[in-house]
C-alpha positions in Angstrom: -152.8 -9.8 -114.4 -154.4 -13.2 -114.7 -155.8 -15.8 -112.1 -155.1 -19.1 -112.4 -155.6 -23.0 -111.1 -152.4 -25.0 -110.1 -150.9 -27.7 -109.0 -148.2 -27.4 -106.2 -145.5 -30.1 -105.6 -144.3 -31.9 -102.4 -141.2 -30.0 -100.5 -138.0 -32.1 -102.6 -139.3 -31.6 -106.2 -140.1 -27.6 -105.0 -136.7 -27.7 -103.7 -135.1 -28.9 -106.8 -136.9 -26.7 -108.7 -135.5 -24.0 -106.7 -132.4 -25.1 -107.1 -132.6 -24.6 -111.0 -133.8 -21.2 -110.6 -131.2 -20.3 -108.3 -128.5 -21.8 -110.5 -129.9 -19.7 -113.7 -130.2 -16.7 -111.4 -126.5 -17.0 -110.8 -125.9 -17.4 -114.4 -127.5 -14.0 -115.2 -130.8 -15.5 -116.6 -133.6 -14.3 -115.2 -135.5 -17.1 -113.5 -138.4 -17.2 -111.5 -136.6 -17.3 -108.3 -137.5 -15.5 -105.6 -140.8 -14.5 -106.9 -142.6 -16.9 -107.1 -143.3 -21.0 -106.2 -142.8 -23.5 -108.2 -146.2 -24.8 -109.8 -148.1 -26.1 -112.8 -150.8 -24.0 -114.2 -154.4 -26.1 -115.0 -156.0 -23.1 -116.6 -155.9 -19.6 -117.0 -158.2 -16.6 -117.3 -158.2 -12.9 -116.9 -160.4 -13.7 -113.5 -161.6 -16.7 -111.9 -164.1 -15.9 -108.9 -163.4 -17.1 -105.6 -166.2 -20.1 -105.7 -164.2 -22.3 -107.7 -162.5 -22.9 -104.7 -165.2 -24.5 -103.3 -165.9 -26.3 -106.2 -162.3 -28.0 -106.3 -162.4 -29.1 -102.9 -163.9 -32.0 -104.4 -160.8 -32.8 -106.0 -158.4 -32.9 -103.2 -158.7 -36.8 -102.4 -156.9 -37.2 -105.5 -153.9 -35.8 -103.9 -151.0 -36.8 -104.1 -149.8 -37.9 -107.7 -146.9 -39.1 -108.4 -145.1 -37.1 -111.3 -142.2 -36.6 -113.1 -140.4 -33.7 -114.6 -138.3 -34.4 -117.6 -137.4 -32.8 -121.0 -136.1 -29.1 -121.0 -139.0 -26.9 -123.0 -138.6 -23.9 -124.8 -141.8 -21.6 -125.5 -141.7 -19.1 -127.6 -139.6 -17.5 -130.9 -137.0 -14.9 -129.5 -136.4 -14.3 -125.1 -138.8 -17.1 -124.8 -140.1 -18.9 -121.7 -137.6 -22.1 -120.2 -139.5 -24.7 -118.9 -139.4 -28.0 -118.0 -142.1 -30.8 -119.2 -144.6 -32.1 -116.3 -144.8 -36.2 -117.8 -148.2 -36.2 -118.9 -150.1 -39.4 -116.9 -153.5 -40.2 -117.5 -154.3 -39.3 -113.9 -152.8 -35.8 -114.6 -154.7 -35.0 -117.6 -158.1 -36.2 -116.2 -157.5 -34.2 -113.2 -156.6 -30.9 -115.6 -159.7 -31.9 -117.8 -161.8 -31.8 -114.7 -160.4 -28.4 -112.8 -161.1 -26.7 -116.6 -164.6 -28.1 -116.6 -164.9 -27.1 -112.9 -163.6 -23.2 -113.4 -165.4 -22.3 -116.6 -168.3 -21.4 -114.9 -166.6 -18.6 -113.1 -163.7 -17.7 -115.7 -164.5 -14.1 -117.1 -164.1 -13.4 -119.8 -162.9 -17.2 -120.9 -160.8 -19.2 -120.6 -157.5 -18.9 -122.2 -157.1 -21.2 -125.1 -153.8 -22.7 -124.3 -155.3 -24.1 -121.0 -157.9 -26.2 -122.4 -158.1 -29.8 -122.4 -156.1 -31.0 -125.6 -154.3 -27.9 -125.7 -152.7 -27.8 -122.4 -148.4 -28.4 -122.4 -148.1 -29.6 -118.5 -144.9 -27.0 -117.7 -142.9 -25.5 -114.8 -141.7 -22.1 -115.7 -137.6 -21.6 -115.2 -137.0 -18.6 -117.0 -139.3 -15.8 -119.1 -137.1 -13.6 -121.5 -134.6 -15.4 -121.7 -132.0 -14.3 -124.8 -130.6 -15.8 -127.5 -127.1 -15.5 -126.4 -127.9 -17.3 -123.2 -130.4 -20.2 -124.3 -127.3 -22.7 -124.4 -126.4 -21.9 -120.9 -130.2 -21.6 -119.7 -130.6 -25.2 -121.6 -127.9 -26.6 -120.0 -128.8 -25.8 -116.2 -132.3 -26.2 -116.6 -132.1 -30.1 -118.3 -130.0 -31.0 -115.0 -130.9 -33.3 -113.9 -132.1 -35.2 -116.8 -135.6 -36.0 -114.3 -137.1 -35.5 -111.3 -139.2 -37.5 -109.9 -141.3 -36.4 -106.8 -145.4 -36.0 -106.4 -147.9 -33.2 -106.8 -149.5 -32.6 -103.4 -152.6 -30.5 -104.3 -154.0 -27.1 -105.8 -154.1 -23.5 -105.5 -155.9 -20.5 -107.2 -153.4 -17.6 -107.7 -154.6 -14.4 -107.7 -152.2 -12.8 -109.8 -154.3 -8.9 -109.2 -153.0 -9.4 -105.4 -149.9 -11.8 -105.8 -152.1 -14.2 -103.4 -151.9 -17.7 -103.1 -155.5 -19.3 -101.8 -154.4 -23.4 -101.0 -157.7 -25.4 -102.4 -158.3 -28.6 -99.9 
């Protein structure tokens, strides 16, 4: 598994994320719903030591951001990944410049690529595998509605060895 650095949303936009996974869920596409919580990952590595944490602490006065999620994403060739676009802001992207710089330091092996600064696609994940014959379907649900517009309210580093969530702040 991997760990990772993310940012968490206030209670409406998780709920209306939730929503959309339910609504795919009931449509036979396999969402993210109940597993997990709706989130945006910062960066990503195979294992990110615990004293990041302490590191990011110094980030949490920056919370909360406004944000907004808008177009429906697709990642990926064949069962790809359904996600919805995090509005880039220049607050958001500093802050994701500034966790990466913050975590390198204890990422092992490295960082993944995708995660760094100028290659990072803000995202929440919907759906992973999801067909060919479905994508209308999964397109449809997920782009509704068209945005939402709501606040990120801080971080978290998931420990994805354990399945554990450690709040930052």
């Amino acid at each position: 598994m991997v760990h990772s650095v993310e940012l968490v949303f206030d209670p409406d936009t998780e709920a209306r994320v939730r929503g959309i996974w339910d609504a795919l869920r009931d449509a036979d596409i396999p969402s993210q719903a109940p597993a997990s919580r709706p989130h945006v990952t910062l960066t990503v590595a195979q294992h990110i030591d615990s004293q990041a944490e302490d590191v990011l602490r110094a980030l949490v006065d920056r919370f909360p951001l406004p944000c907004r999620l808008g177009a429906t994403l697709m990642f990926g060739r064949s069962s790809g990944v359904l996600a919805r676009l995090l509005i880039p802001t220049t607050e958001l992207l500093e802050v994701q410049a500034e966790v990466y710089r913050s975590c390198v330091p204890f990422m092992t092996p490295a960082p993944m690529p995708h995660a760094e600064p100028e290659q990072w696609t803000p995202h929440v994940t919907l759906a992973r595998h999801v067909a060919a014959a479905r994508l209308v379907t999964a397109v449809r649900i997920a782009g509704r509605p068209a945005e939402i517009v709501g606040s990120v309210t801080g971080l978290r580093h998931w420990d994805g060895d354990k399945r554990v969530e450690h709040p930052i702040g």
